[in-house]
C-alpha positions in Angstrom: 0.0 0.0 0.0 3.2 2.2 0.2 3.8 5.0 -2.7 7.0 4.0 -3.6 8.9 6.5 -2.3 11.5 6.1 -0.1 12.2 8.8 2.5 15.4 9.2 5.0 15.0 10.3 8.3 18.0 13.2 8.7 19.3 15.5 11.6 19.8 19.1 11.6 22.5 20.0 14.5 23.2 23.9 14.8 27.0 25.1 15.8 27.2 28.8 16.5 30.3 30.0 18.3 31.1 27.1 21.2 27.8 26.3 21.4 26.2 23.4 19.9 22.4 22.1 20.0 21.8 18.9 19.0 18.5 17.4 16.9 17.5 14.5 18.6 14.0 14.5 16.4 15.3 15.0 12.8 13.0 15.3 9.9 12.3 12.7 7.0 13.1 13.6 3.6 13.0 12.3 -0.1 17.1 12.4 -0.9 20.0 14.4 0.2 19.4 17.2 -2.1 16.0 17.9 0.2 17.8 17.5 3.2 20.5 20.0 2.6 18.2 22.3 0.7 16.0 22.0 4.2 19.6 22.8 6.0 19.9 26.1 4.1 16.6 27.1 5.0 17.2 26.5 8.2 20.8 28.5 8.2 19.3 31.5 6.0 16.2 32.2 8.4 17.9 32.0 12.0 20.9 33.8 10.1 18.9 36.8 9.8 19.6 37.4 13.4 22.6 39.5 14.0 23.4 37.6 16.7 23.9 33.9 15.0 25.1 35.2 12.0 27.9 32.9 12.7 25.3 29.7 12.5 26.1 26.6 10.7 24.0 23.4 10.3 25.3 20.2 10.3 23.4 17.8 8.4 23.4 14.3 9.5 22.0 11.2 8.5 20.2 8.7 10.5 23.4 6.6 11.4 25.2 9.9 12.4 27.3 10.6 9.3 27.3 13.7 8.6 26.5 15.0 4.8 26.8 18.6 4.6 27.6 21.8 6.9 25.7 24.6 5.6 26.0 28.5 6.4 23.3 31.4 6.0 23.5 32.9 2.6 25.3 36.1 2.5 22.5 37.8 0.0 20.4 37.3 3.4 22.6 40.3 5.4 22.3 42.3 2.3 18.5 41.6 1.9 18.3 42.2 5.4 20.2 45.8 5.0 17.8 46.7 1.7 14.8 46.3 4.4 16.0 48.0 6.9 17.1 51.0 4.8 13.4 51.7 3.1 
C-alpha cells in the first residue's frame, strides 16, 4: 500500500560559536538534495539574526554521518540591510 517512495530520516544540529544544539527528532526527507536544501533554510532564516550570524547546520544522516555543513546565505545580510534602509 506504500507510494513507492523512499524517504530518510535526517538530523539538523546547529554550531554557532562554542555552542552546539543537538536534533534528537530529525526530519524525513526524499534524498540528500531535500535534506541539505532543508539545512539552508534552516541556516538562512535563524541567520537573519545578528546575533547567529555565525550559525552553521550540520546535516546528519540517520546513522550519524554527517552530509553537509551549511552557512546562511550572505544575500540574506544584504537583503536584510535593503529592508531595513526603506
Amino acid at each position: 500500500m506504500g507510494s513507492g517512495h523512499n524517504v530518510e530520516h535526517y538530523f539538523f544540529d546547529l554550531h554557532f560559536g562554542n555552542e552546539q544544539v543537538v536534533d534528537e527528532e530529525g526530519v524525513d526527507h526524499f534524498d540528500v538534495g531535500s535534506a541539505v536544501y532543508y539545512g539552508q533554510r534552516i541556516a538562512d532564516r535563524i541567520g537573519r539574526d545578528s546575533d547567529y550570524r555565525s550559525l552553521t547546520v550540520h546535516v546528519r544522516t540517520f546513522e550519524g554521518s554527517l552530509l553537509a555543513v551549511v552557512a546562511a546565505s550572505a544575500g540574506r545580510g544584504y537583503e536584510q540591510l535593503a529592508l531595513m534602509s526603506r
